[in-house]
DSSP file (Angstrom, degrees, kcal/mol; ACC not computed):
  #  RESIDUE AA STRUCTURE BP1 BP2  ACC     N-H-->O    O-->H-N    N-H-->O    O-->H-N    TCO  KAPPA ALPHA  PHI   PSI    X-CA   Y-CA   Z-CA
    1    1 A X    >         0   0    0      0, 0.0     3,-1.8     0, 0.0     4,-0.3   0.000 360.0 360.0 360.0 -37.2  125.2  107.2   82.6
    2    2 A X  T 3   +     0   0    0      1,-0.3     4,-0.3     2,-0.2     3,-0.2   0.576 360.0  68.9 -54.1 -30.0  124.9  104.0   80.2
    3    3 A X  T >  S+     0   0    0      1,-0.2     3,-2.3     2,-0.1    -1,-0.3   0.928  89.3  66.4 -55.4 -31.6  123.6  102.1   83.6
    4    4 A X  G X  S+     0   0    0     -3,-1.8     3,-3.9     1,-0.3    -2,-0.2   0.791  78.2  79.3 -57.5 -45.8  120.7  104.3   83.2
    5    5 A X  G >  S+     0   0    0      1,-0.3     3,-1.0    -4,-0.3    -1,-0.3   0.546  83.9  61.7   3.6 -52.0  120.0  102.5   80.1
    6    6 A X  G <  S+     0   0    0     -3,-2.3    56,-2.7    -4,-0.3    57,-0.9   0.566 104.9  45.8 -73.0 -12.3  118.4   99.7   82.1
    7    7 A X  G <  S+     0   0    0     -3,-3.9     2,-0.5    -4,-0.2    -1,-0.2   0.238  86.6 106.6-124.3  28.2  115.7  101.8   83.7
    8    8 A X  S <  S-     0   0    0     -3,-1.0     2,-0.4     2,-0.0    55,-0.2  -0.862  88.2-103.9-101.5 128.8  114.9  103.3   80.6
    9    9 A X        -     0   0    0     -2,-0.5     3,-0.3     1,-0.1     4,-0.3  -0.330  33.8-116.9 -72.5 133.3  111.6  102.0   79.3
   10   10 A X  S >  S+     0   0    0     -2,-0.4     3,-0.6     1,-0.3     4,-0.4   0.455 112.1  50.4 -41.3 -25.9  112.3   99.4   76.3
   11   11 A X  T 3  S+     0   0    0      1,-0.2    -1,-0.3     2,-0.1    -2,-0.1  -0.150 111.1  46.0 -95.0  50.0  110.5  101.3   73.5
   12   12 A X  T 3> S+     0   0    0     -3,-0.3     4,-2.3    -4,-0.1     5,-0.2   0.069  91.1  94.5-133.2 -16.2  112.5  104.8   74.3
   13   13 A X  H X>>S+     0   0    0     -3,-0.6     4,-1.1    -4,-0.3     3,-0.6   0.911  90.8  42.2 -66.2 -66.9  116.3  102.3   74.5
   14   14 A X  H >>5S+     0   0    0     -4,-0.4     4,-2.2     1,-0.3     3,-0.9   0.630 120.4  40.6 -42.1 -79.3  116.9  103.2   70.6
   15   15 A X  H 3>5S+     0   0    0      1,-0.3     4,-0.9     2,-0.2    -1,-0.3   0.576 119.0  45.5  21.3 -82.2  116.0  106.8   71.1
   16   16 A X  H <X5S+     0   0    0     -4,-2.3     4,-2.7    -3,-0.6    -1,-0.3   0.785 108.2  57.9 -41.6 -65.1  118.0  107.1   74.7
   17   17 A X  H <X5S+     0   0    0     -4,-1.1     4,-1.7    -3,-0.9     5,-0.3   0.848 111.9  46.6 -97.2 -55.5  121.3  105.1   73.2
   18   18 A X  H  X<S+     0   0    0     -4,-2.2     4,-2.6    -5,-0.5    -1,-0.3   0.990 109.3  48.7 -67.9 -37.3  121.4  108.1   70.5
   19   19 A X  H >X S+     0   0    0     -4,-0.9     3,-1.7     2,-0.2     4,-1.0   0.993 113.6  45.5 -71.8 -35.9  121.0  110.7   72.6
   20   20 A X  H >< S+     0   0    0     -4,-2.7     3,-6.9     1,-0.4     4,-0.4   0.818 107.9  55.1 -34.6 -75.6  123.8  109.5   75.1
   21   21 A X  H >< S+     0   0    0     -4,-1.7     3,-0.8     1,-0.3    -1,-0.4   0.683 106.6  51.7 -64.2 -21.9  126.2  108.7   72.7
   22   22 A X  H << S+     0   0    0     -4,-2.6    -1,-0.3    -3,-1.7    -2,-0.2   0.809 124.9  34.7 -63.3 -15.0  125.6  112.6   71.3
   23   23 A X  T << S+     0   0    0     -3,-6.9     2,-0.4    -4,-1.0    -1,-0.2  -0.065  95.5  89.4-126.5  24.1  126.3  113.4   75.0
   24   24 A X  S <  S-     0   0    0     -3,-0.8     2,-0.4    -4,-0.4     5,-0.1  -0.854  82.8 -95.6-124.3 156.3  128.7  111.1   76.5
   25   25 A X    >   -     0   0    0     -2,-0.4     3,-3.7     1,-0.1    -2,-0.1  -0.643  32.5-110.1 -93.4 142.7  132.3  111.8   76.4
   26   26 A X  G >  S+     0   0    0      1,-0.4     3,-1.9    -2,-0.4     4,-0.3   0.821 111.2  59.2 -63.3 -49.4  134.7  110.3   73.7
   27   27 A X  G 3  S+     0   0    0      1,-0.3    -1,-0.4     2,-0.1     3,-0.3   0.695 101.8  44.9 -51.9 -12.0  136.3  108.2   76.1
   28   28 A X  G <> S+     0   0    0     -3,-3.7     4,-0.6     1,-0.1    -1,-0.3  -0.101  87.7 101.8-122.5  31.2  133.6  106.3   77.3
   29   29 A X  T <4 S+     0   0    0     -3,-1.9    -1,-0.1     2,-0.2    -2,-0.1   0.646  73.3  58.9 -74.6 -41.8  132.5  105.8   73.6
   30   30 A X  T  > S+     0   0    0     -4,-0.3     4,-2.7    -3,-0.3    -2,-0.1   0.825 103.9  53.9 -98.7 -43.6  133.9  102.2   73.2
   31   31 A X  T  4 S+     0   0    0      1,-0.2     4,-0.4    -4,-0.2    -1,-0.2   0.809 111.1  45.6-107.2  15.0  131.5  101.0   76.3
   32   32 A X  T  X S+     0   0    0     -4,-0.6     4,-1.7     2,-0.2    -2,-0.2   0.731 107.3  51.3 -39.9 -41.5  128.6  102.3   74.7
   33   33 A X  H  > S+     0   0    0      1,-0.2     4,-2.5     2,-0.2    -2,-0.2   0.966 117.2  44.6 -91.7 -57.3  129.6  100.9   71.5
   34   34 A X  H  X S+     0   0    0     -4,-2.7     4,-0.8     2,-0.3    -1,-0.2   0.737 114.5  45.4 -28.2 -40.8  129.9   97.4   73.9
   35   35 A X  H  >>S+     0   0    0     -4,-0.4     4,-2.4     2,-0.2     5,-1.0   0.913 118.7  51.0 -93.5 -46.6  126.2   98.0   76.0
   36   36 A X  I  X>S+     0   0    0     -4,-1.7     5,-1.5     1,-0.2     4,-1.3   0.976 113.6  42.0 -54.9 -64.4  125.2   98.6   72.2
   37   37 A X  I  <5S+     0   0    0     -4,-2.5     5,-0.4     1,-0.2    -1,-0.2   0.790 127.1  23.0 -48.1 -38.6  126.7   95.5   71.0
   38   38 A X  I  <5S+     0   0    0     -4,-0.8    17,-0.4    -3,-0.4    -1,-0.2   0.156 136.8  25.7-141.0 -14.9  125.7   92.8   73.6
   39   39 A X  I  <5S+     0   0    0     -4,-2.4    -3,-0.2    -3,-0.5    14,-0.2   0.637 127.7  36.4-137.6  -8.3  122.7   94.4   75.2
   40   40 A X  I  <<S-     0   0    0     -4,-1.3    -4,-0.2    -5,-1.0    13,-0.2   0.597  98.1-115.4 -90.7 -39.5  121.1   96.7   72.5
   41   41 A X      < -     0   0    0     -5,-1.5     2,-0.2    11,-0.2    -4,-0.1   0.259  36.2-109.9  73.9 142.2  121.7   94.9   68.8
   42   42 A X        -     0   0    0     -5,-0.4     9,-2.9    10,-0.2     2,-0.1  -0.642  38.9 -91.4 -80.5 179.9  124.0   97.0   66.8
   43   43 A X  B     -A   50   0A   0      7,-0.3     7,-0.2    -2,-0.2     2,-0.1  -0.456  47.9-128.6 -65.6 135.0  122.2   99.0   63.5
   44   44 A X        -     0   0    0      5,-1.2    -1,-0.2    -2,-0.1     3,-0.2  -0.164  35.9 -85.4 -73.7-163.6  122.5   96.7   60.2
   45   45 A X  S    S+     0   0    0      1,-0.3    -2,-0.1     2,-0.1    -1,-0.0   0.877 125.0  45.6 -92.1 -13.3  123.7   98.1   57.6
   46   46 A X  S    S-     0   0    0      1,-0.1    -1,-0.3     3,-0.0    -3,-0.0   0.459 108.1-124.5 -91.1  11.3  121.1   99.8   55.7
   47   47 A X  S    S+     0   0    0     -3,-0.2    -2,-0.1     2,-0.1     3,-0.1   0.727  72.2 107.4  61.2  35.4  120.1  101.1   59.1
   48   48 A X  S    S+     0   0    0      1,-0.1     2,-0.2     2,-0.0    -1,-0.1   0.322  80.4  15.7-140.6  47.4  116.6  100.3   59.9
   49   49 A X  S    S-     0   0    0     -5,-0.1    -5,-1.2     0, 0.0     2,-0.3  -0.906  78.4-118.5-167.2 159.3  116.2   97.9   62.2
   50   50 A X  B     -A   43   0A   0     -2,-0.2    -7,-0.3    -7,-0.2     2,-0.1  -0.675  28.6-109.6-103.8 172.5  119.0   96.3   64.7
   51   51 A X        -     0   0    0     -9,-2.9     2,-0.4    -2,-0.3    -1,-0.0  -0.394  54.3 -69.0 -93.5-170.8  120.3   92.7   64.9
   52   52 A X        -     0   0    0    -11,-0.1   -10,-0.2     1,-0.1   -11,-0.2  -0.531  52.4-126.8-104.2 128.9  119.5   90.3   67.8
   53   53 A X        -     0   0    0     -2,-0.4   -15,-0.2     2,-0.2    -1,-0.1  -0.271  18.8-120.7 -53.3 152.8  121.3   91.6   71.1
   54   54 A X  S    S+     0   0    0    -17,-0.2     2,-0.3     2,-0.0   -16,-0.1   0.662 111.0  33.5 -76.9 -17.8  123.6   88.6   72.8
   55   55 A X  S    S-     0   0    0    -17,-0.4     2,-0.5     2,-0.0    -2,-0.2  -0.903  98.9-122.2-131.7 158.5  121.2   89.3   75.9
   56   56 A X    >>  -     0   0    0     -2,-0.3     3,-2.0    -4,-0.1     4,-0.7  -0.837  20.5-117.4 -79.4 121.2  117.2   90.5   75.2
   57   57 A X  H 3> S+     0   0    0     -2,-0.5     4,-1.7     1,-0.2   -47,-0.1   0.574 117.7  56.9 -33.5 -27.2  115.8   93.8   76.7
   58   58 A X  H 34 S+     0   0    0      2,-0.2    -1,-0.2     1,-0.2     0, 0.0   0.235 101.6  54.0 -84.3  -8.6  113.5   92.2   78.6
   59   59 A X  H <4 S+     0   0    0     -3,-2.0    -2,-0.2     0, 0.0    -1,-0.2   0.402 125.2  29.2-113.8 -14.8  116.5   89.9   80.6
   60   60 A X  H  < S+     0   0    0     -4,-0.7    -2,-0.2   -21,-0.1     2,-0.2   0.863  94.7  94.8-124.2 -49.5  118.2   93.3   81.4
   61   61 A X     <  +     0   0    0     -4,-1.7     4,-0.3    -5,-0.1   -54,-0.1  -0.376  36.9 180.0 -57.4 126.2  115.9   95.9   81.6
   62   62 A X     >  +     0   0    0    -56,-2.7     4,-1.3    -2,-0.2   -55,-0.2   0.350  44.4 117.0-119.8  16.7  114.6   96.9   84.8
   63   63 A X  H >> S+     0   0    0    -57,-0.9     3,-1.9     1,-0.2     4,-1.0   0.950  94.5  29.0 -12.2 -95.5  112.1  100.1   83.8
   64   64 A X  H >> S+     0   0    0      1,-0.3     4,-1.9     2,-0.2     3,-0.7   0.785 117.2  53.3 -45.1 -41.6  109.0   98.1   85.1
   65   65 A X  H 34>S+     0   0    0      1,-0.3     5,-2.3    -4,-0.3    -1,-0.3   0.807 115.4  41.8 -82.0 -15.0  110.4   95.9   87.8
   66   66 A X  H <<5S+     0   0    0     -3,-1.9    -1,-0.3    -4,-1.3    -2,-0.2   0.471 118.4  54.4-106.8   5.0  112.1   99.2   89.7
   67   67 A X  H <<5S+     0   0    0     -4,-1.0    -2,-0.2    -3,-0.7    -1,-0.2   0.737 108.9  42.9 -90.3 -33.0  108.6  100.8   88.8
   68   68 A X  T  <5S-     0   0    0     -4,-1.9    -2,-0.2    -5,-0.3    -3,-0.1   0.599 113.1-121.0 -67.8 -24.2  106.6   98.2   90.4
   69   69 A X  T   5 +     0   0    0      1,-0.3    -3,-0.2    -4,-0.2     2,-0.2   0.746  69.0 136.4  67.7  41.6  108.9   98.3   93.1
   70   70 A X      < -     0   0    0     -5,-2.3    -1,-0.3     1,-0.3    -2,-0.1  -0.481  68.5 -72.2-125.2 153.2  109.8   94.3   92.6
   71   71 A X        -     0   0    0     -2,-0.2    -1,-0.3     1,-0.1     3,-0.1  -0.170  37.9-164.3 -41.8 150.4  113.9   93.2   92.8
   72   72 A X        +     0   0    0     -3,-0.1    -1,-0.1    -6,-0.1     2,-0.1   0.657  69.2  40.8-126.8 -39.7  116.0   94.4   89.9
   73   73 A X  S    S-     0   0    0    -11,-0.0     3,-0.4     1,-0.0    -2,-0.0  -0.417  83.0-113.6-100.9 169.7  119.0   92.1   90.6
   74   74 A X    >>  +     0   0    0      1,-0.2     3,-9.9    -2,-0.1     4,-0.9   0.242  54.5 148.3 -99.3  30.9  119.6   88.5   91.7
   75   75 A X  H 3>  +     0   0    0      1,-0.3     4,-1.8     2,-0.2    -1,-0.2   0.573  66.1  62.2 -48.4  -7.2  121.2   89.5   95.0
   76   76 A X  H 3> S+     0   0    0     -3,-0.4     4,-2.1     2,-0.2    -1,-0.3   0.754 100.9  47.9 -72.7 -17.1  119.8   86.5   96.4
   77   77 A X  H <> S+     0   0    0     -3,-9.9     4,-1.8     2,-0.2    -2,-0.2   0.889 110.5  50.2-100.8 -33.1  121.4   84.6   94.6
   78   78 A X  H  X S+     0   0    0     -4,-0.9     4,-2.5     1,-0.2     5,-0.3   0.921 110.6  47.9 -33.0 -52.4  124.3   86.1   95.0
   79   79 A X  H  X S+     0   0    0     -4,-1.8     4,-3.2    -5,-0.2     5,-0.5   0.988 107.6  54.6 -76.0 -25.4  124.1   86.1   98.5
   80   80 A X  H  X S+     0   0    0     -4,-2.1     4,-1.3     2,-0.2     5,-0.3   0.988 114.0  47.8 -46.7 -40.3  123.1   82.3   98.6
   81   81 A X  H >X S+     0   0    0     -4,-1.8     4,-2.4     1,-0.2     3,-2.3   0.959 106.5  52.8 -61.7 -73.4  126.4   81.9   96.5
   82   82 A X  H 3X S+     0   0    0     -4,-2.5     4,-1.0     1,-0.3    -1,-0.2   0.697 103.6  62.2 -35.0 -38.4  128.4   84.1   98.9
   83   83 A X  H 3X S+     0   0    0     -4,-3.2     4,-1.9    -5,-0.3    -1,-0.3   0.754 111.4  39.1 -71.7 -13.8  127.1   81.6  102.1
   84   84 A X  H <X S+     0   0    0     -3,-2.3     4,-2.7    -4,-1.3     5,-0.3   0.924 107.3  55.4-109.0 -35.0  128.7   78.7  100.6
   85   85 A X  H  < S+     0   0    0     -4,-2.4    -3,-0.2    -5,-0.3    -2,-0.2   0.728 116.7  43.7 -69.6  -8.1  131.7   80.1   99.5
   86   86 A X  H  < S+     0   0    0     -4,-1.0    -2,-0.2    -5,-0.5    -1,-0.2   0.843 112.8  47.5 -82.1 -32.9  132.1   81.2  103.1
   87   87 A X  H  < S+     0   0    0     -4,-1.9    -2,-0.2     1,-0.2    -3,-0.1   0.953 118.1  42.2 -79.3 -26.8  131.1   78.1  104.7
   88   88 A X  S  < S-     0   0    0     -4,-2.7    -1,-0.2    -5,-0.3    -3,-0.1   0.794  93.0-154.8 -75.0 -12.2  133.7   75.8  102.1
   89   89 A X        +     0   0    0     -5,-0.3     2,-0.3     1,-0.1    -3,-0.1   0.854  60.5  68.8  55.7  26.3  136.1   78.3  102.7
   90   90 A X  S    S-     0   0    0     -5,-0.2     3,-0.3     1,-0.1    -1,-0.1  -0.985  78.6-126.3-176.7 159.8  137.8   77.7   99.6
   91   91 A X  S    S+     0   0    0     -2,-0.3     2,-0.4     1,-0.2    -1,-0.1   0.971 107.4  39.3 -76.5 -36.6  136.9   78.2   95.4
   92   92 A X  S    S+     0   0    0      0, 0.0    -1,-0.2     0, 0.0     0, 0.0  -0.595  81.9 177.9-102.7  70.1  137.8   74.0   94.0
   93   93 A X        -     0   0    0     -2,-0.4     2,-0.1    -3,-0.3     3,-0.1  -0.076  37.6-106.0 -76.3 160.3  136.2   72.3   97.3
   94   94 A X     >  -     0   0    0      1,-0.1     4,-2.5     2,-0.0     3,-0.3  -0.777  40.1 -97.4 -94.0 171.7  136.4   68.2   96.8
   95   95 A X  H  >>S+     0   0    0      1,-0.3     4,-2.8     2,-0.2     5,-0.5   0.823 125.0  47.5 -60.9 -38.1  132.6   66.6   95.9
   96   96 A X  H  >5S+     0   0    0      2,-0.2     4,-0.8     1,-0.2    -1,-0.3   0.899 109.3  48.4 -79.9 -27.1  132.4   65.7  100.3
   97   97 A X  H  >5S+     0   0    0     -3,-0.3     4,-4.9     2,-0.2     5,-0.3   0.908 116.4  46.2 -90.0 -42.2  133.5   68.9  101.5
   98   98 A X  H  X5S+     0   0    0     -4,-2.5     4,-2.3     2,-0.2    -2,-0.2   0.994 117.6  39.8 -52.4 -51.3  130.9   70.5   99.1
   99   99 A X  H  X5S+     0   0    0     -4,-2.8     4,-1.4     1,-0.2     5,-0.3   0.870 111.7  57.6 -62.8 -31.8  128.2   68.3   99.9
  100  100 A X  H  X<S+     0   0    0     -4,-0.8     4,-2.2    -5,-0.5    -1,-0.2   0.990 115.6  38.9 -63.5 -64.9  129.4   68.6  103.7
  101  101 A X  H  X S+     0   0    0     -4,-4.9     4,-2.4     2,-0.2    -2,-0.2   0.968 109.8  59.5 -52.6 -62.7  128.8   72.8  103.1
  102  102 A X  H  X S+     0   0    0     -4,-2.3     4,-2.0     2,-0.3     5,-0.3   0.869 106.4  48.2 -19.8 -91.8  125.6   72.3  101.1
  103  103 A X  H  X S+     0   0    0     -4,-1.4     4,-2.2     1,-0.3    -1,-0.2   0.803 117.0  43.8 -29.1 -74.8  124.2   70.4  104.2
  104  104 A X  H >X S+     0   0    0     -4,-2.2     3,-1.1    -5,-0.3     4,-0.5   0.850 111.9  44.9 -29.9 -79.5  125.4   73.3  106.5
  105  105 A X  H >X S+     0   0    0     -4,-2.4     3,-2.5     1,-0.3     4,-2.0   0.904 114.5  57.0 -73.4 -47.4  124.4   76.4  104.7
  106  106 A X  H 3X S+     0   0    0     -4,-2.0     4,-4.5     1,-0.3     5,-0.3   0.881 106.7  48.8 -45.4 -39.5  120.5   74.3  104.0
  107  107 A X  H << S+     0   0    0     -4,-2.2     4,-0.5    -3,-1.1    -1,-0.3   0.598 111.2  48.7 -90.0   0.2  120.0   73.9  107.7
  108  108 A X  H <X S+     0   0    0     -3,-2.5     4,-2.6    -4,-0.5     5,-0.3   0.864 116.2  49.8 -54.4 -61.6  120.9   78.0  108.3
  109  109 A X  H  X S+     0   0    0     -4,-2.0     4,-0.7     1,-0.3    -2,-0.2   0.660 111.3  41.0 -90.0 -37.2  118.6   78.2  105.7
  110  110 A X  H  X S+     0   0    0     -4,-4.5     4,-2.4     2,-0.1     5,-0.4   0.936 113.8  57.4 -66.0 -38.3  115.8   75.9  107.3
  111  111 A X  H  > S+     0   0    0     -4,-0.5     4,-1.4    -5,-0.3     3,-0.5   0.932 106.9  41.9 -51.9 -65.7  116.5   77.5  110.4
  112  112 A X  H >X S+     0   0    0     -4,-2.6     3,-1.0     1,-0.2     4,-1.0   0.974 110.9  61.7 -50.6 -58.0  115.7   81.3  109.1
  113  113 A X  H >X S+     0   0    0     -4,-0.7     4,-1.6     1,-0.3     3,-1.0   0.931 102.5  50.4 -39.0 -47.3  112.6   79.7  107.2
  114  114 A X  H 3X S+     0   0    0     -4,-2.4     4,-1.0    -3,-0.5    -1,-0.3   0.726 110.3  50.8 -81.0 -14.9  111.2   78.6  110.8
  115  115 A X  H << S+     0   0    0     -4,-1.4    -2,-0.2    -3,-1.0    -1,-0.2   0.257 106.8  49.3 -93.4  15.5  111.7   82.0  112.0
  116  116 A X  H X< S+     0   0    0     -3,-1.0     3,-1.4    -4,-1.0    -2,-0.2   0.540 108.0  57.6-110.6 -44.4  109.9   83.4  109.2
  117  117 A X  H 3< S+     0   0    0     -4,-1.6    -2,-0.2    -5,-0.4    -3,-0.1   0.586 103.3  53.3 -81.3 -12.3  107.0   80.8  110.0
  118  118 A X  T 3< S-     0   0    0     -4,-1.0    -1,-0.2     2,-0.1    -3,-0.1   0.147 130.1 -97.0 -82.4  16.7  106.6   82.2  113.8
  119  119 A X  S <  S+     0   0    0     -3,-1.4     2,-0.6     1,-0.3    -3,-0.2   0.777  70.0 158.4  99.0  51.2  106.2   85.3  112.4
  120  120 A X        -     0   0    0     -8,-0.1    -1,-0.3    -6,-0.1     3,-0.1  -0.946  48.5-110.1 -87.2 129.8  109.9   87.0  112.7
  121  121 A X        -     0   0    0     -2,-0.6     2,-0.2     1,-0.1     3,-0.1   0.077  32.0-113.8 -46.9 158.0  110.4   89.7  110.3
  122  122 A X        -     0   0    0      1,-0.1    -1,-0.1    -3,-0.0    -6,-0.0  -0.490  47.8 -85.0 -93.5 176.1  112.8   88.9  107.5
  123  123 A X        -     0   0    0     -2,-0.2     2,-0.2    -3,-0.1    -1,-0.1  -0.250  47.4-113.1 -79.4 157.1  115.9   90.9  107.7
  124  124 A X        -     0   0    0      1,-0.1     2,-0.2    -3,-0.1     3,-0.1  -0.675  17.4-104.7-105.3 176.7  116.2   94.0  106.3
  125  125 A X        -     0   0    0     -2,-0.2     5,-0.1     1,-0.2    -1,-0.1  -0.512  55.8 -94.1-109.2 114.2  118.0   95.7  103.4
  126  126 A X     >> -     0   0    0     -2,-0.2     4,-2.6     1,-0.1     5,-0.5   0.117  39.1-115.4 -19.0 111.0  121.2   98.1  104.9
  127  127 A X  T  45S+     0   0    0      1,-0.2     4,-0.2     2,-0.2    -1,-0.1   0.624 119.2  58.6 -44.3 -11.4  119.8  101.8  105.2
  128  128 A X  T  >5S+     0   0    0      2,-0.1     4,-1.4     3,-0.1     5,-0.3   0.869 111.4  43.3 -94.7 -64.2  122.3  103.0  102.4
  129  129 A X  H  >5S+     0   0    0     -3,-0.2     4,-5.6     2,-0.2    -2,-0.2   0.962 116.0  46.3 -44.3 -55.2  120.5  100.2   99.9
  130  130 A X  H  X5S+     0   0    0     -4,-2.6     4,-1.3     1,-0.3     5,-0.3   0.998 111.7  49.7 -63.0 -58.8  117.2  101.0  100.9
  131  131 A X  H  ><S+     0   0    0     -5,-0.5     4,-2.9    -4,-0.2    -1,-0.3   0.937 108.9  51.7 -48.9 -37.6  117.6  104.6  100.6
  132  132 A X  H  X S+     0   0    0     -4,-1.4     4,-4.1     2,-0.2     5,-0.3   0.897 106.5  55.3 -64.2 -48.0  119.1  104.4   97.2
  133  133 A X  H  X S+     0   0    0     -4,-5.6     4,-2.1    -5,-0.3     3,-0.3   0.940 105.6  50.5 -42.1 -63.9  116.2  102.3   96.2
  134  134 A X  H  X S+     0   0    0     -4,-1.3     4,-3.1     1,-0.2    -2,-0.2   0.832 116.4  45.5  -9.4 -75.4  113.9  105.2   97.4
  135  135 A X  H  X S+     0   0    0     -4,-2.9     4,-1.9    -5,-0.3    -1,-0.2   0.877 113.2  45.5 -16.4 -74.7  116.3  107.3   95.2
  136  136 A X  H >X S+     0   0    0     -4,-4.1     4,-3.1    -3,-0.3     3,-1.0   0.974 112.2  50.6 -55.9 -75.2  116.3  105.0   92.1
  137  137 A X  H 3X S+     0   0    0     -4,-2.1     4,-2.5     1,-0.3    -1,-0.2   0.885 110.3  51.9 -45.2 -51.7  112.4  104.5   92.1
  138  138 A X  H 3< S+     0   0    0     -4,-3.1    -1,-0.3     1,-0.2    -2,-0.2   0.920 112.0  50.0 -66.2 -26.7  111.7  108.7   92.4
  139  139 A X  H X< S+     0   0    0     -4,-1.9     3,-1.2    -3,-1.0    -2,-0.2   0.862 111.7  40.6 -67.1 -51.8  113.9  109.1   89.5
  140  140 A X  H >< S+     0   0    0     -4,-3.1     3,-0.7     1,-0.2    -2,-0.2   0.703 114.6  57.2 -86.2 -13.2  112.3  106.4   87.1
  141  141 A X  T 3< S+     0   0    0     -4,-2.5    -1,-0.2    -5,-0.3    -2,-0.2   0.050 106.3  46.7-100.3  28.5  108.7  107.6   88.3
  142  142 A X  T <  S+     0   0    0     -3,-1.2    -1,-0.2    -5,-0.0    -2,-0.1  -0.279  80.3 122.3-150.2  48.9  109.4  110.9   87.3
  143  143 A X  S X  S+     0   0    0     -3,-0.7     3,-1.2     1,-0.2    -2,-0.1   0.760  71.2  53.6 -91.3 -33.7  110.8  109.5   83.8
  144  144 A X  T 3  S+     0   0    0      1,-0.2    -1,-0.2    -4,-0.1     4,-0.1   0.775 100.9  60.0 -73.0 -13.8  108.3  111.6   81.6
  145  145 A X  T 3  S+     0   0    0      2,-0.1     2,-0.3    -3,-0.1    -1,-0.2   0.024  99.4  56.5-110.9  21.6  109.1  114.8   83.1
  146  146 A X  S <  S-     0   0    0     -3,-1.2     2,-0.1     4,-0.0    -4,-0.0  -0.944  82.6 -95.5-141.2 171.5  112.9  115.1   82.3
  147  147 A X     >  -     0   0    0     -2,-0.3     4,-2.9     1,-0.1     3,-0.4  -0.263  37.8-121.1 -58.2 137.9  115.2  115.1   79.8
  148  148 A X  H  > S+     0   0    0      1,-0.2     4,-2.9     2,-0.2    -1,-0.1   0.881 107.2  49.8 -66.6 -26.5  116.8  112.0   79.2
  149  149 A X  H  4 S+     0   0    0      2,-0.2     4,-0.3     1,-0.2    -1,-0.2   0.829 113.3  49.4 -65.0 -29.2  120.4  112.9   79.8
  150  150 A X  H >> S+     0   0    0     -3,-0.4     4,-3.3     2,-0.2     3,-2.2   0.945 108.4  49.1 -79.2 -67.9  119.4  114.4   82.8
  151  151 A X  H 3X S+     0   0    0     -4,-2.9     4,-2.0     1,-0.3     5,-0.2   0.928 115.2  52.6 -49.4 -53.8  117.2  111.1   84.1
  152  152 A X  H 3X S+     0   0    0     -4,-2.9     4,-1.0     2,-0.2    -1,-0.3   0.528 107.8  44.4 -57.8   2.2  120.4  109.0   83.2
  153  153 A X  H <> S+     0   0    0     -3,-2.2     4,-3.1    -4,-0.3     3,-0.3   0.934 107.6  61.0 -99.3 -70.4  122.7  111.0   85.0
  154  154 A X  H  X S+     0   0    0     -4,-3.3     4,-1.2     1,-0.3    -2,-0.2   0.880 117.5  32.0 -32.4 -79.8  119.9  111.0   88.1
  155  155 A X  H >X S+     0   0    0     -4,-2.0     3,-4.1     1,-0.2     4,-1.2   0.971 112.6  60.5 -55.2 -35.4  120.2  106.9   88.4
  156  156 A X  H >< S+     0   0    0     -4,-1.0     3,-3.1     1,-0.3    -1,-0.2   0.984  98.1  60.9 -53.4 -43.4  123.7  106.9   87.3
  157  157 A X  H 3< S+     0   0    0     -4,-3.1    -1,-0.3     1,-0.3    -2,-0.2   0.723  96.9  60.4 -32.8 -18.6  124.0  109.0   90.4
  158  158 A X  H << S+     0   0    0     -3,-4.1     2,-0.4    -4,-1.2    -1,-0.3   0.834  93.5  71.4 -86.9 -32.8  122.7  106.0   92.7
  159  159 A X    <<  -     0   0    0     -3,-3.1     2,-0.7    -4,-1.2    -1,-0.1  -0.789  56.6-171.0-121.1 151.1  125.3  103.5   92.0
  160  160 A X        -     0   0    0     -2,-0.4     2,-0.4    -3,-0.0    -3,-0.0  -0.889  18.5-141.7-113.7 125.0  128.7  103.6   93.0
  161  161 A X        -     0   0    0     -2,-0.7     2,-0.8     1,-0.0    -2,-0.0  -0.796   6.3-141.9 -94.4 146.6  130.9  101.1   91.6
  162  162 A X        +     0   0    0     -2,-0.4     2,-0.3     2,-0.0    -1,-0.0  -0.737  31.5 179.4 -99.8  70.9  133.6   99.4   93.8
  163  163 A X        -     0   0    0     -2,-0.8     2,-0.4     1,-0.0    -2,-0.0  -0.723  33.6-114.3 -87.3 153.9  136.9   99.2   90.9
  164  164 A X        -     0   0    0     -2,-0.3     2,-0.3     1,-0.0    -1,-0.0  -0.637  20.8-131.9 -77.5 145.1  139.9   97.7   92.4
  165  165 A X              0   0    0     -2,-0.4    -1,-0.0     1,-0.1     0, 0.0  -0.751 360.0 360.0-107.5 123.8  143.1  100.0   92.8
  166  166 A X              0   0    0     -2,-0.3    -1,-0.1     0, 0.0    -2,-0.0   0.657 360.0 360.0 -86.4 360.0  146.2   98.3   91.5
C-alpha cells in the first residue's frame, strides 16, 4: 500500500502517511518509516512542520500526471537504456565498442522515426500494461469517494513487483 502514496494528491500525503501507518502491519513499518524519510520529510521535533525530503513531492508524485492521463514513469528511458545494453552486449563496454553501439541503436531509432513520419502508428503498450493503466486511472479518479486505506489498497493492487527468489 505505501506505492499508493504516489497517487495520492500532495496536499492529503501528510494526512494519507498517518493513516497507513495506523493501518499497515508492524512489519512493513520500517519501509514506511524509509518512504517517510527519503520521500516524505520526517516530523521535527516539536512536530509541526517536516524537514526537506531527499527527493520533492513533486519529482515523485504522480496524482496529476496518472489523472491527466500523461506517463508516470521514465520507461522510455529505460527502455532506451535496455537497447544499448542489448546491442553492447556487455555492462563495462571499451569507449569504440560503445560508440560502435551508440551508432547502431541511433540508426534503429532514425529508422522507427521515418515510420512514424509516413504515418505508421507507434507501437503499442502490452494489453496487461494498458489495462492496468485503465485500472490505475479509475481508481485515482474516484479518489474523493473512498476511504484512503481502501484507494491505497485499490492501486497497490495494480502493481506486481518481480523480487528475485534466492
Amino acid at each position: 500500500m505505501v506505492i499508493g502514496l504516489a497517487f495520492v494528491p500532495i496536499e492529503d500525503t501528510d494526512n494519507t502517511l498517518l493513516l497507513l501507518s495506523e493501518n499497515l502491519l508492524n512489519d512493513l513499518q520500517p519501509l514506511l518509516d524509509w518512504f517517510e524519510d527519503n520521500y516524505v520529510g520526517r516530523m521535527n521535533r516539536r512536530g509541526n512542520e517536516r524537514r526537506q525530503p531527499l527527493f520533492p513531492h513533486e519529482m515523485w508524485n504522480v496524482y496529476n500526471r496518472t489523472s491527466n492521463q500523461k506517463d508516470r514513469t521514465n520507461k522510455h528511458a529505460e527502455a532506451a537504456h535496455r537497447r544499448l545494453q542489448t546491442e553492447l552486449g556487455m555492462d563495462d563496454p571499451t569507449i569504440w565498442k560503445l560508440i560502435d553501439g551508440l551508432k547502431k541503436v541511433q540508426t534503429n531509432r532514425d529508422f522507427y522515426y521515418e515510420q512514424l513520419v509516413v504515418g505508421h502508428n507507434p507501437l503499442v503498450k502490452l494489453k496487461m500494461y494498458r489495462d492496468a493503466d485503465q485500472r490505475i486511472l479509475t481508481v485515482v479518479r474516484d479518489y474523493y469517494n473512498r476511504d484512503v486505506v481502501e484507494y491505497l489498497r485499490g492501486i497497490a493492487h495494480n502493481y506486481q513487483m518481480s523480487l528475485p527468489i534466492n
